[in-house]
C-alpha positions in Angstrom: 8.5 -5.8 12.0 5.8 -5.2 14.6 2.1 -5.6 14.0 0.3 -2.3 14.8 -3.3 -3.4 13.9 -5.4 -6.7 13.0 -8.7 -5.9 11.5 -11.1 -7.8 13.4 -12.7 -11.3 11.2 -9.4 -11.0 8.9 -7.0 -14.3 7.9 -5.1 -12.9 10.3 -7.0 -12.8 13.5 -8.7 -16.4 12.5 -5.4 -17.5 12.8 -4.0 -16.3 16.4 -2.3 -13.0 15.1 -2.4 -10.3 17.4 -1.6 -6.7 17.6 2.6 -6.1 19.2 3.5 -9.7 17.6 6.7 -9.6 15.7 7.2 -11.1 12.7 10.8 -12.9 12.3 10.5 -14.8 9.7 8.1 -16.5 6.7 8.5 -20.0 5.7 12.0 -19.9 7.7 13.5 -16.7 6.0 14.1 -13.8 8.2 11.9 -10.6 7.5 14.0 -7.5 8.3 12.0 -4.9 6.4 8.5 -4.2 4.5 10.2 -5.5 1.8 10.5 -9.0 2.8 7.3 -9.0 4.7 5.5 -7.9 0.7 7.6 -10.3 -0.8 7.5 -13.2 1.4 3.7 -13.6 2.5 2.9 -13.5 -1.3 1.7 -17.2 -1.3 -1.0 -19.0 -0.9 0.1 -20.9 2.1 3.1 -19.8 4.4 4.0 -20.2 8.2 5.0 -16.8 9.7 7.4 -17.1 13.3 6.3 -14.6 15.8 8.0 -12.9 19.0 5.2 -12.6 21.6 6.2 -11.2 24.6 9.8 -13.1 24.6 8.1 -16.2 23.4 8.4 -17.4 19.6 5.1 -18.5 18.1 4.5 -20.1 14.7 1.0 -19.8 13.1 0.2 -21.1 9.7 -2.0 -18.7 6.7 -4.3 -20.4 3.9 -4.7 -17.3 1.7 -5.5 -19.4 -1.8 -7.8 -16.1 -3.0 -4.6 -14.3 -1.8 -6.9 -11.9 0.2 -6.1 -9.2 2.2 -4.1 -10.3 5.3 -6.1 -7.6 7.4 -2.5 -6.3 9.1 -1.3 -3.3 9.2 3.2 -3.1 10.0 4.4 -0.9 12.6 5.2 2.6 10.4 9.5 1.8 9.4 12.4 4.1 9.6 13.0 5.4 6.1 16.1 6.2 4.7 16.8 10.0 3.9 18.6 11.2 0.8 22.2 12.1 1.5 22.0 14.8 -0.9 21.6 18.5 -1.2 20.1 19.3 -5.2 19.6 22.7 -6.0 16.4 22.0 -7.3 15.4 20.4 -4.1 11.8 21.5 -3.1 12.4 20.6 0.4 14.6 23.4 0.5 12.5 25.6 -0.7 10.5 25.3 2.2 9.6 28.2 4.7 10.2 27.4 8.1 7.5 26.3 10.5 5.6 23.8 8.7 5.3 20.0 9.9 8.4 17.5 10.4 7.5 15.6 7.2 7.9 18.5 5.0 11.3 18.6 5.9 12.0 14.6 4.9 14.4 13.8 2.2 13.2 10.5 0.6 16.4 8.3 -0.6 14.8 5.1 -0.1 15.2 2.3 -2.7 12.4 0.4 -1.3 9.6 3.2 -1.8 10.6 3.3 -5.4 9.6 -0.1 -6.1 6.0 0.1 -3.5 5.0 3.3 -4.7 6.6 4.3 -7.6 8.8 7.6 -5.7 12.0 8.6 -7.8 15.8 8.0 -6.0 19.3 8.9 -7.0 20.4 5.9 -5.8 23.5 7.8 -4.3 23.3 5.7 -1.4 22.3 2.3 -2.4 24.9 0.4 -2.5 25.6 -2.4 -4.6 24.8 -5.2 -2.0 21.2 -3.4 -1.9 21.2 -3.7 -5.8 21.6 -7.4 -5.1 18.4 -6.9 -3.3 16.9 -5.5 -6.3 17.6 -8.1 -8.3 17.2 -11.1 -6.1 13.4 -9.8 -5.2 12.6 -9.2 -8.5 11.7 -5.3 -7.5 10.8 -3.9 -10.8 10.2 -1.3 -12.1 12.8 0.9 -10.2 12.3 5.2 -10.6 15.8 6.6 -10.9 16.3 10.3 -10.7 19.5 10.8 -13.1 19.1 14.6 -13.7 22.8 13.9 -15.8 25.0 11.2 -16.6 27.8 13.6 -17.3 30.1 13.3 -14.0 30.7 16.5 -12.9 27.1 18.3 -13.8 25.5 15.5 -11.7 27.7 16.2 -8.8 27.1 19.7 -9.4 23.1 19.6 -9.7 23.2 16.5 -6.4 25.9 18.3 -3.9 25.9 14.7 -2.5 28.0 13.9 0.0 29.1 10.6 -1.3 31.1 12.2 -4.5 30.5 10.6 -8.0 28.1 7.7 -7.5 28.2 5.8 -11.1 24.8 6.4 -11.5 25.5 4.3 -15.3 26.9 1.5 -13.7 24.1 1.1 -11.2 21.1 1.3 -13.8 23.1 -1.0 -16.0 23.6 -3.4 -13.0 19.9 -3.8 -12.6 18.9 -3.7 -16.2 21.2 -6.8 -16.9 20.0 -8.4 -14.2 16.2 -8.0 -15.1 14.9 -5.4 -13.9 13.1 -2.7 -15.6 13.9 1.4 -14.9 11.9 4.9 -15.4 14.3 7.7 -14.8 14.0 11.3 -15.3 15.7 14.8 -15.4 14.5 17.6 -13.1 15.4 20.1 -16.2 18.0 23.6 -14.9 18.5 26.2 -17.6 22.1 26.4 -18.1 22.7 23.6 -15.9 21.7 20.4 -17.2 20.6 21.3 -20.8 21.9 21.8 -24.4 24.8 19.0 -24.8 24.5 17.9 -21.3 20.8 16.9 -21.8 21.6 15.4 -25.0 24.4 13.2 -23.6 21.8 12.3 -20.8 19.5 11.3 -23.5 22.2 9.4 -25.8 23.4 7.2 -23.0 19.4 6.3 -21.1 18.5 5.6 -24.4 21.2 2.7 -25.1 19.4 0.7 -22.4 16.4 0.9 -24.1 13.9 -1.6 -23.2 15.2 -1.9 -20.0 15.2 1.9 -19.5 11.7 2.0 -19.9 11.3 5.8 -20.1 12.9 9.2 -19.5 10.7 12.0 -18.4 12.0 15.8 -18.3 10.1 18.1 -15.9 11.3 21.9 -15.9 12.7 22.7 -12.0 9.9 24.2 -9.7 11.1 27.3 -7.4 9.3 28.8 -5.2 10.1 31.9 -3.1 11.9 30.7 -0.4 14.9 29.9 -2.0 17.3 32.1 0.8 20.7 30.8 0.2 20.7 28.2 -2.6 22.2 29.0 -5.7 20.3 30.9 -8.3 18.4 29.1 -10.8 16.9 30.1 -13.9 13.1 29.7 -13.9 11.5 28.2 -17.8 9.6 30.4 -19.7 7.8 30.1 -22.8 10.6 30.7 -25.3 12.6 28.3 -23.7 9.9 25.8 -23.4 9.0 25.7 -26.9 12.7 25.0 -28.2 13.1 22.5 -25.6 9.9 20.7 -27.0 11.2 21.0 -30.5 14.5 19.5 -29.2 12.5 16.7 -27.9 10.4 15.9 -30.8 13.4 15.5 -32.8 14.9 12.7 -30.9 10.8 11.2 -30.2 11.2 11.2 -34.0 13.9 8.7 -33.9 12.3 6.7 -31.0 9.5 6.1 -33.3 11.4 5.1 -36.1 13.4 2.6 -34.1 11.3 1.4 -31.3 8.1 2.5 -32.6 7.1 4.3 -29.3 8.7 7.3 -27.4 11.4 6.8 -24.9 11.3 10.3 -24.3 8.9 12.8 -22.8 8.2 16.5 -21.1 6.0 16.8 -18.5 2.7 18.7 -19.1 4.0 21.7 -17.7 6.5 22.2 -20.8 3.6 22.3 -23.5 1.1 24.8 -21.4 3.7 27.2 -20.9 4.6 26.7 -24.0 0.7 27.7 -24.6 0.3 24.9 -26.7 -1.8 21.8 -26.9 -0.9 18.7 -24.9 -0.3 15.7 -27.1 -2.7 13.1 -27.7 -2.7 9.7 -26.3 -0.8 7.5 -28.7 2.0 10.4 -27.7 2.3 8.4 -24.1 1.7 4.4 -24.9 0.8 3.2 -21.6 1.2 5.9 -20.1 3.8 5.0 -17.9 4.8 8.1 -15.9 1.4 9.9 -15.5 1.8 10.1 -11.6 5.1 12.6 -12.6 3.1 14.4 -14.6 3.5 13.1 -18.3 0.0 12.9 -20.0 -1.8 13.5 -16.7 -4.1 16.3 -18.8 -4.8 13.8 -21.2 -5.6 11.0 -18.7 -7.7 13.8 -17.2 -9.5 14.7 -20.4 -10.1 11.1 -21.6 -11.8 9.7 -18.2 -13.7 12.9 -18.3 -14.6 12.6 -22.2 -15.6 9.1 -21.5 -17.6 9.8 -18.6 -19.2 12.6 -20.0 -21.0 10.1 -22.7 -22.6 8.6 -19.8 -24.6 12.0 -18.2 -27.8 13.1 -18.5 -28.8 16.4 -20.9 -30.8 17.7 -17.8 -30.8 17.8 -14.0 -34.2 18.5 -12.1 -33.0 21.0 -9.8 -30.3 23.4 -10.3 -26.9 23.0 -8.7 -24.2 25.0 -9.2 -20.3 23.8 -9.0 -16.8 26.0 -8.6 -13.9 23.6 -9.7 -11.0 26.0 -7.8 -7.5 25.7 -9.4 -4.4 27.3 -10.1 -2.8 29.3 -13.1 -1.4 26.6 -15.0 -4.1 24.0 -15.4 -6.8 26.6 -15.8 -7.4 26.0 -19.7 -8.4 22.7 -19.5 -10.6 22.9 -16.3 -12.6 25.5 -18.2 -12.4 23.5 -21.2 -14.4 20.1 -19.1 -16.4 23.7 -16.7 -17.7 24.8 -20.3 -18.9 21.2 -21.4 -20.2 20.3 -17.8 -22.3 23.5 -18.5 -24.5 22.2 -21.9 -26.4 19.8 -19.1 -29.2 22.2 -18.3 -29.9 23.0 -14.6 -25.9 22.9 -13.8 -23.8 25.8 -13.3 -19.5 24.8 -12.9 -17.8 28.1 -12.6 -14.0 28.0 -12.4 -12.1 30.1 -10.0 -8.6 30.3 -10.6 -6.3 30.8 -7.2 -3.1 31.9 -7.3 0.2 30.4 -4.9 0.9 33.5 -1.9 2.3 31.0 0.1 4.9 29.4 -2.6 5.2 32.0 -4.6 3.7 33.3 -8.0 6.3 30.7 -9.3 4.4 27.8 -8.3 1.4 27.7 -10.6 0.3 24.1 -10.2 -3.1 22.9 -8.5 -1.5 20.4 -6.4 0.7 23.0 -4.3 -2.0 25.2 -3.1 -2.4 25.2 0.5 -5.6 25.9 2.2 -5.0 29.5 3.3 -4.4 30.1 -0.8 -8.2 28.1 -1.1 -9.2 30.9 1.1 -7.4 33.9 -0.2 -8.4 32.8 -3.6 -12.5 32.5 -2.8 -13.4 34.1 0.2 -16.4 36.7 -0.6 -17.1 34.9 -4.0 -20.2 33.1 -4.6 -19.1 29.6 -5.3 -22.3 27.6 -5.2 -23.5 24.5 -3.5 -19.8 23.2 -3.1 -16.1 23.9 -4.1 -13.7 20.9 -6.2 -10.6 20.9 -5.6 -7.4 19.2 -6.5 -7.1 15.5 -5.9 -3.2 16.3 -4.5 -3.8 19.5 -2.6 -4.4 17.3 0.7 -1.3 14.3 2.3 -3.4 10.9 3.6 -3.9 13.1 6.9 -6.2 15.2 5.6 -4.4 17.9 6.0 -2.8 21.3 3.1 0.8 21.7 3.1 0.0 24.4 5.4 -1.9 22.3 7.8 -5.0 23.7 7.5 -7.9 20.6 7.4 -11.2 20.4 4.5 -13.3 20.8 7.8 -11.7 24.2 8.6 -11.9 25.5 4.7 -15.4 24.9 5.0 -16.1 27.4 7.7 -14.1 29.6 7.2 -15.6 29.8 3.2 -19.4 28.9 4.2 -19.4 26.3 1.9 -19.2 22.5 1.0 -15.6 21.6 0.0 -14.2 18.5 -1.6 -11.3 16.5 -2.9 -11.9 15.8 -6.3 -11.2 12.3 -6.8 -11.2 11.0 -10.6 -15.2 10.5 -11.2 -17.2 13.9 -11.9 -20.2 11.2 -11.5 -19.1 11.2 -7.7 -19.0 15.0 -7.7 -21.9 16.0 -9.9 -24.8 13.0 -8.8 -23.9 11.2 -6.1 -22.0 13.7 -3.4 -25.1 16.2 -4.3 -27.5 13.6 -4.2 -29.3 15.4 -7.7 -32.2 13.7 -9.5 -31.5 13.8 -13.3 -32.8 12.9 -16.1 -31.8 11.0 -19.6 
């Protein structure tokens, strides 16, 4: 692992680190991988072995406060998934849009760091081992069905059956925890298939933390793939009565839910998403389960903390897409009983996905514009929090800086404080 960056006055650079070293080993144990390097410098005192320009250096950290280290690794070579799902958004891409669009994620490791969802198709057991031996927990487990044959279906892996049971009961014997979920195909992985999905994840119970169903997402680019049947709101509401009924039995015998939809099931559905006992901890909000609710709660307790009146008038459009609209309105109407402020909501639909793809997060800058060019949307424009990667950049490339011209207009990221967006981006003087 080579050391890209130092930042300058860190533990690092106070103690002879610099930028191109490579670290082989802490405290005499070899670092091959991020991994390692998370795992192993997570003391308060280690020595670190360096390669520097074909010479080996040793230099020793005091990190007692366990600080940050100031270094930043040399970006690794991920591992790409070694399947071809039918539900597989990357597939449903257009051509022409940037290399890491096109990446397949099957990497164990970035499950455990930051929480992404594998197959585990191409772990193999000596990197279950791993697992174990570095206590990595919790692990995200795409099952999508433990039936044999559907999963092969639904995957097209190349590796053939994969004991995807054996695997999560490997690491749940051995310690470590497991959320999984089921990327849900009508007339694919449904009906008794679901409910044999459900039957054996729920055996493991606690180890199998959770199990979260989210409907499959198409968009309009699907040249070639197999067709797959799109859920509506008939089929959503009998899917969340099938659910309740087995919630039901999760409450009787472990006194929480095991189970749970996504959002998306309840608003097409067109009915109210469930309150917060409903999620406990809250434990896969980032997949979208109880993300509206987390939502409405930071808002509802943020909202206790505004003024009744601004002094000058400002006026807000929150820009979103069809499916969260209700609920943007719902904190747009409230925002709007503090006198002097005006939050519009614009809703924009997905031309560049598809009608099909209804959620905020997916809309690409040149929908932003479609959506609210000629329109009068104020002193500034919120959007999404996921609409834009770490670059700064839409799925179709387009940059906030180029929005903004192109719409006359302030634009920003909404991210999780209306205080940020309402007082202290706009600079406004209120009062109690």
């Amino acid at each position: 692992m080579k050391i890209q960056t130092i930042a300058e006055k860190s533990i690092s650079e106070i103690a002879g680190i610099k930028i191109g070293d490579k670290i082989l080993s802490i405290n005499g144990q070899e670092v091959n991988d991020f991994v390692d390097w998370e795992y192993l410098r997570n003391d308060d005192f280690f020595e670190i072995d360096l390669l520097r320009e074909s010479q080996r250096v040793s230099v020793s950290i005091e990190n007692p406060d366990y600080n940050d280290l100031g270094i930043v690794l040399e970006e690794p070579q991920y591992r790409t998934c070694n399947n071809s799902c039918v539900f597989c958004f990357v597939h449903q891409n257009p051509s022409g849009l940037r290399k890491a669009l096109y990446f397949m994620d099957g990497d164990y490791r970035l499950s455990f760091l930051y929480g992404n969802f594998v197959t585990l198709t191409n772990t193999i057991y000596s990197e279950l081992d791993r697992i174990v031996e570095k206590g990595m927990s919790p692990v995200y487990v795409s099952v999508h069905a433990t039936d044999i044959d559907v999963r092969s279906q639904l995957l097209r892996g190349r590796n053939g059956e994969d004991n995807i049971l054996g695997k999560i009961k490997y690491l749940t014997s051995n310690g470590i925890d497991v959320h999984t979920q089921i990327v849900l195909c009508p007339d694919l992985n449904d009906a008794k298939i679901l409910e044999k999905t459900y039957t054996e994840l729920v055996e493991l119970y606690p180890s199998v933390r959770t199990l979260a169903v989210v409907p499959v997402g198409l968009t309009q680019f699907r040249k070639g793939l197999i067709d797959v049947r799109t859920v509506d709101r008939n089929y959503a509401l009998q899917m969340i009565k099938t659910v309740a009924k087995w919630q039901e039995d999760c409450q009787k015998n472990f006194e929480e839910n095991f189970i749970f939809l996504s959002d998306e099931w309840f608003i097409l559905a067109g009915l109210e998403v469930p309150q917060s006992e409903h999620y406990g901890n809250f434990e896969q909000v980032e997949n979208g389960v109880g993300l509206v609710r987390d939502f409405l709660n930071k808002f509802e307790a943020e909202f206790e903390t505004f003024p009744t009146s601004l002094e000058t008038p400002k006026q807000l459009t929150f820009a979103t897409n069809t499916l969260p609209q209700k609920y943007i309105r719902r904190v747009a109407n409230k925002l709007n009983s503090i006198e002097n402020l005006n939050v519009k909501v614009e809703v924009v639909e997905s031309k560049f996905w598809g009608k099909e793809v209804t959620v905020a997060g997916l809309l690409t800058g040149s929908d932003y514009y479609e959506g609210l060019k000629g329109k009068d949307l104020g002193d500034s424009v919120i959007l999404s929090p996921d609409c834009l990667s770490f670059e700064g950049l839409f799925l179709d490339d387009w940059t906030l800086p180029q929005l903004e011209e192109k719409l006359g207009t302030k634009v920003q990221r909404f991210q999780g404080s209306f205080r940020d967006i309402i007082f202290k981006n706009h600079k406004l003087e209120f009062t109690t």
